[in-house]
C-alpha positions as CSV (number, residue, x, y, z in Angstrom):
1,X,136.7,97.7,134.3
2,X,135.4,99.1,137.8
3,X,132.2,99.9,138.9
4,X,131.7,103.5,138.4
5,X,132.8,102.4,134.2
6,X,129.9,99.7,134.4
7,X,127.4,101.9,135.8
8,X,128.2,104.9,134.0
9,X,127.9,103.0,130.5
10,X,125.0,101.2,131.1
11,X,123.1,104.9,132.1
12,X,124.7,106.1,129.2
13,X,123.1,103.5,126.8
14,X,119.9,104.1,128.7
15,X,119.8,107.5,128.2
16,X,120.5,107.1,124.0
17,X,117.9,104.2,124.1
18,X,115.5,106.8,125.6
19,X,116.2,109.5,123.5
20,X,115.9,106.8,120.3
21,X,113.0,105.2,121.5
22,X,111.3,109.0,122.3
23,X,112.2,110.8,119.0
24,X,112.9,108.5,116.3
25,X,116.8,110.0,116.0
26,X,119.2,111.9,116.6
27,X,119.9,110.0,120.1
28,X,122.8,108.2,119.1
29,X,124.9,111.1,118.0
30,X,125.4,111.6,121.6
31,X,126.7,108.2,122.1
32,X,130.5,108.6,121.5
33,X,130.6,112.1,123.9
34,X,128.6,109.9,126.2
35,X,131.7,108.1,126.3
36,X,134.1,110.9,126.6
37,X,132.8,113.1,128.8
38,X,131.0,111.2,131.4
39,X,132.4,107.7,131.0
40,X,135.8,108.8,131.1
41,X,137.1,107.2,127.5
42,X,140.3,109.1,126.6
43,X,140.9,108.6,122.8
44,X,138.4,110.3,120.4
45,X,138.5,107.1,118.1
46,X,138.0,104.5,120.5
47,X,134.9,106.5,121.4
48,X,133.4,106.9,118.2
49,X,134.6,103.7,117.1
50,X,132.8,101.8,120.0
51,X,129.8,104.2,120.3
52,X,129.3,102.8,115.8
53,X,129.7,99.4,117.3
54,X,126.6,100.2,119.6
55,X,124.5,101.8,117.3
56,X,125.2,99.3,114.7
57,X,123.7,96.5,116.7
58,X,120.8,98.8,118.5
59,X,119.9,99.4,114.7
60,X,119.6,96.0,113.5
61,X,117.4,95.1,116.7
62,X,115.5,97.9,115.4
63,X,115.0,96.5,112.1
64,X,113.5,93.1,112.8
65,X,110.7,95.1,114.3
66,X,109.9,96.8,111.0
67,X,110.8,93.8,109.0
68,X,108.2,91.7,110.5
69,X,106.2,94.7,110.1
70,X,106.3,95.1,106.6
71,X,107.7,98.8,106.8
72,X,110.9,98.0,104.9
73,X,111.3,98.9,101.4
74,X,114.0,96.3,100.9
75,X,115.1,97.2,97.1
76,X,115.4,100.3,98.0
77,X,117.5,100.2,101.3
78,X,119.7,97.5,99.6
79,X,120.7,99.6,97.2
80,X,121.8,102.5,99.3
81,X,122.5,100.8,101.7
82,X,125.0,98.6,99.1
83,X,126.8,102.1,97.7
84,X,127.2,103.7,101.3
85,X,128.7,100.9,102.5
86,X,131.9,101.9,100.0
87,X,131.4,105.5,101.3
88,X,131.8,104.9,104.9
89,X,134.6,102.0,104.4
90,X,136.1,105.7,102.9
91,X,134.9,108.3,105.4
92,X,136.1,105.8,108.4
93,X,139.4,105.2,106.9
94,X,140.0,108.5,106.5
95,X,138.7,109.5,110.0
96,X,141.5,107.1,111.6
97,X,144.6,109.2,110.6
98,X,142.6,112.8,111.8
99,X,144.1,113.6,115.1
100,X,141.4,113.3,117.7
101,X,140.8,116.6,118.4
102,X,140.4,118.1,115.2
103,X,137.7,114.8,114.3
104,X,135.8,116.0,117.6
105,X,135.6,119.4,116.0
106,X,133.9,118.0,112.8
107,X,131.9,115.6,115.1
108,X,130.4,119.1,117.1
109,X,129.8,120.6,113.4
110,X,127.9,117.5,112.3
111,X,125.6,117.7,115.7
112,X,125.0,121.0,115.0
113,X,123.3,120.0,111.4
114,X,121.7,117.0,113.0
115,X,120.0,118.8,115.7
116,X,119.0,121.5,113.0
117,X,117.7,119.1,110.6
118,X,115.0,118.2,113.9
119,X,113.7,121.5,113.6
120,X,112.0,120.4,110.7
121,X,108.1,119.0,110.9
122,X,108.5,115.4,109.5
123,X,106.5,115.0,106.2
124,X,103.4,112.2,106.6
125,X,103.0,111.9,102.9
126,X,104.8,110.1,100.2
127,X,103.9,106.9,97.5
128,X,103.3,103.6,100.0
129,X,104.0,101.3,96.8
130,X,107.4,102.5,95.6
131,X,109.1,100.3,93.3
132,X,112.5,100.0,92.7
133,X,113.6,101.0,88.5
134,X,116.3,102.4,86.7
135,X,115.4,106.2,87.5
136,X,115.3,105.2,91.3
137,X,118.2,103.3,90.8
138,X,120.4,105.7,89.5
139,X,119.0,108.6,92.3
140,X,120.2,106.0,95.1
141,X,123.6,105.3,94.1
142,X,125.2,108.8,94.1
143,X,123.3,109.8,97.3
144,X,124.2,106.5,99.2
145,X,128.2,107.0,98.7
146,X,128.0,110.6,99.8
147,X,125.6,109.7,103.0
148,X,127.9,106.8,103.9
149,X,130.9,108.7,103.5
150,X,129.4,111.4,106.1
151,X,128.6,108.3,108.0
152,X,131.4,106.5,108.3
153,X,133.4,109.8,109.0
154,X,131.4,111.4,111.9
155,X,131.2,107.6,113.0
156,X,127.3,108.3,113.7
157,X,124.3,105.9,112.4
158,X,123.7,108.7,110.0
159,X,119.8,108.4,110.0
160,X,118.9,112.3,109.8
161,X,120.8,111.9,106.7
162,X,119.4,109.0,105.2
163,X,115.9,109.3,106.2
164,X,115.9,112.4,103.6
165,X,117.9,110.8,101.4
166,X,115.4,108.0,100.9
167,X,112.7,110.4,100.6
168,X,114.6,112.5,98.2
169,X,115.1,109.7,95.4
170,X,112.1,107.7,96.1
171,X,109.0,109.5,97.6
172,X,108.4,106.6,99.8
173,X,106.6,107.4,103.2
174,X,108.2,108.7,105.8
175,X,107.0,105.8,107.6
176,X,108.5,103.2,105.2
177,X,111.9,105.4,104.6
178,X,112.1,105.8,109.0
179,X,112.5,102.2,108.7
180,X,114.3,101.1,105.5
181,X,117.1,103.8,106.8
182,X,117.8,101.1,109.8
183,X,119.2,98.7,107.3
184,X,121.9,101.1,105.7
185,X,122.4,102.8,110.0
186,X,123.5,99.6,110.7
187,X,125.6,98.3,107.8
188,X,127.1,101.8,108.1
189,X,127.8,101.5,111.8
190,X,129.2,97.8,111.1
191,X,131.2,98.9,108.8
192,X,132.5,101.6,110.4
193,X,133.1,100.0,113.8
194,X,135.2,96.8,112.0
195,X,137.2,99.4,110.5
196,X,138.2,101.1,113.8
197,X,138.3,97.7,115.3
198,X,140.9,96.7,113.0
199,X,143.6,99.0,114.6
200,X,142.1,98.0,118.2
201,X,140.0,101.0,118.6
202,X,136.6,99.3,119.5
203,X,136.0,98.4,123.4
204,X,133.7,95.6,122.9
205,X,132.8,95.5,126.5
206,X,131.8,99.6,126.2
207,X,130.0,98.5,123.4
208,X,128.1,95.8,125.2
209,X,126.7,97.5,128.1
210,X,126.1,100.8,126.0
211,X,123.4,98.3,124.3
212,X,122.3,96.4,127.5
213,X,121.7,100.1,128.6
214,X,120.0,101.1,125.1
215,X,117.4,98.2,125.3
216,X,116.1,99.4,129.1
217,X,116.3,102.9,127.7
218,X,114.6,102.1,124.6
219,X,111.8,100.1,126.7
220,X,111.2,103.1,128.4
221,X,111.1,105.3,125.7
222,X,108.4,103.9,124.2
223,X,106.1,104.9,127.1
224,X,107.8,108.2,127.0
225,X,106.7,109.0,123.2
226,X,103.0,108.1,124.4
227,X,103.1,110.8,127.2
228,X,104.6,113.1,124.8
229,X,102.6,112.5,122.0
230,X,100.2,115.8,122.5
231,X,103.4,118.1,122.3
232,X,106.0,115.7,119.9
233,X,107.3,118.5,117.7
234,X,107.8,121.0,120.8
235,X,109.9,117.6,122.5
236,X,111.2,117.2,119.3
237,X,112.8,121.2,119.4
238,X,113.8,121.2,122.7
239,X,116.1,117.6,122.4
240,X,117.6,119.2,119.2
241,X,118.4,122.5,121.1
242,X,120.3,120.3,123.9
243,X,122.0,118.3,121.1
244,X,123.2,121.8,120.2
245,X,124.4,122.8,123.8
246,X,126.3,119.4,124.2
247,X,127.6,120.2,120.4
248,X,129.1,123.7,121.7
249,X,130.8,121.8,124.6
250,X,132.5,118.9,122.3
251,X,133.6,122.1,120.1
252,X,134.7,124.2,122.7
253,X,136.6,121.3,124.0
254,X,138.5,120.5,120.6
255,X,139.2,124.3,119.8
256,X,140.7,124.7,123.5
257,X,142.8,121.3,123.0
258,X,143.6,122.4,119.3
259,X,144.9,126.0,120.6
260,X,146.5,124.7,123.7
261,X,148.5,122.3,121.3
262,X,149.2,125.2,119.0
């Protein structure tokens, strides 16, 4: 691994730590073009697969934090958490056998709805005590397969998916759902990454400084959300609409590939 590999990386962990740390999501879709485009990884799947490994383990760092917090709604996560793990087992084994450029395609569609869904102003309200029952129970299941499917597909944490998701079948907080969905991103992003890693399509050492680079970033991003605090959901519009510029790239890319192929 040379130098410019190393540096490149690290900056690009920095940057999704930043853009994590800043705006709550969304930063870690741009993880496995990161990788592609400006790292210089060739195969599609070794990208995705490495950039799940990263999030994965960003994720669970997360999570301690709200743990000791108190924020997590543990019954809750573990149950979505539990029936998306079965969905992206499914959407990452599936994933494998797509050629690369036709999965980048998909990927660029899913950024799209990711950087759409951060159009939306976040809702503040929701039931702080939510319980776990049957009626929960039985909203939790269905939605986790689906999510984790989507999850384990796009090989992305999958948070602007499961945030609403939680919110959906519970009417927790958004507080409390922001940080029960880090338990499912990172069982999701585990389980996608083994997957990929079983047919040796995980760089570990990628994977490693892409989260030495996401803990600076993500450092860094904290004092960035303070400064932007006064004008968050303007922020908030203008990193979705470069999500969508850099989604238009990674599809213009595949189409090209695709009809070149053709």
């Amino acid at each position: 691994m040379d130098p410019i590999t190393i540096m490149t990386a690290l900056a690009s962990g920095a940057l999704v730590g930043l853009l994590l740390s800043s705006f709550g999501g969304g930063g870690s879709v741009l993880a496995a073009p990161l990788l592609l485009y400006f790292v210089g990884v060739d195969d599609p799947h070794v990208a995705i697969g490495t950039s799940a490994a990263a999030v994965a383990a960003t994720a669970l760092i997360s999570l301690f934090g709200h743990w000791k917090g108190g924020r997590v709604k543990w019954p809750c996560a573990s149950v979505f958490a539990g029936a998306g793990l079965i969905g992206s087992i499914l959407g990452s084994t599936i994933a494998k056998v797509i050629q690369g450029d036709q999965l980048l395609l998909g990927f660029s569609i899913a950024m799209v709805a990711i950087a759409l869904s951060m159009f939306r102003k976040p809702k503040t309200t929701g039931d702080p005590d939510v319980h776990l029952d049957f009626r929960l129970l039985v909203r939790l299941l269905p939605l986790g397969v689906l999510v984790g499917f989507a999850a384990g597909f796009f090989g992305i944490g999958g948070g602007f998916l499961i945030v609403p998701g939680l919110l959906y079948a519970t009417g927790m907080t958004m507080a409390a759902a922001t940080a029960s969905s880090l338990v499912s991103v990172s069982l999701f992003g585990a389980a996608t990454s083994s997957n990929y890693a079983l047919d040796g399509l995980v760089d570990y050492r990628l994977a490693a400084l892409l989260l030495a680079g996401g803990f600076v970033g993500g450092l860094a991003g904290q004092y960035v959300a303070k400064l932007l605090e006064p004008r968050a959901q303007l922020a908030r519009k203008a990193f979705a609409s470069f999500i969508i510029v850099v989604a238009a790239y990674v599809g213009w890319n595949a189409i090209s590939s695709l009809t070149a192929v053709a």
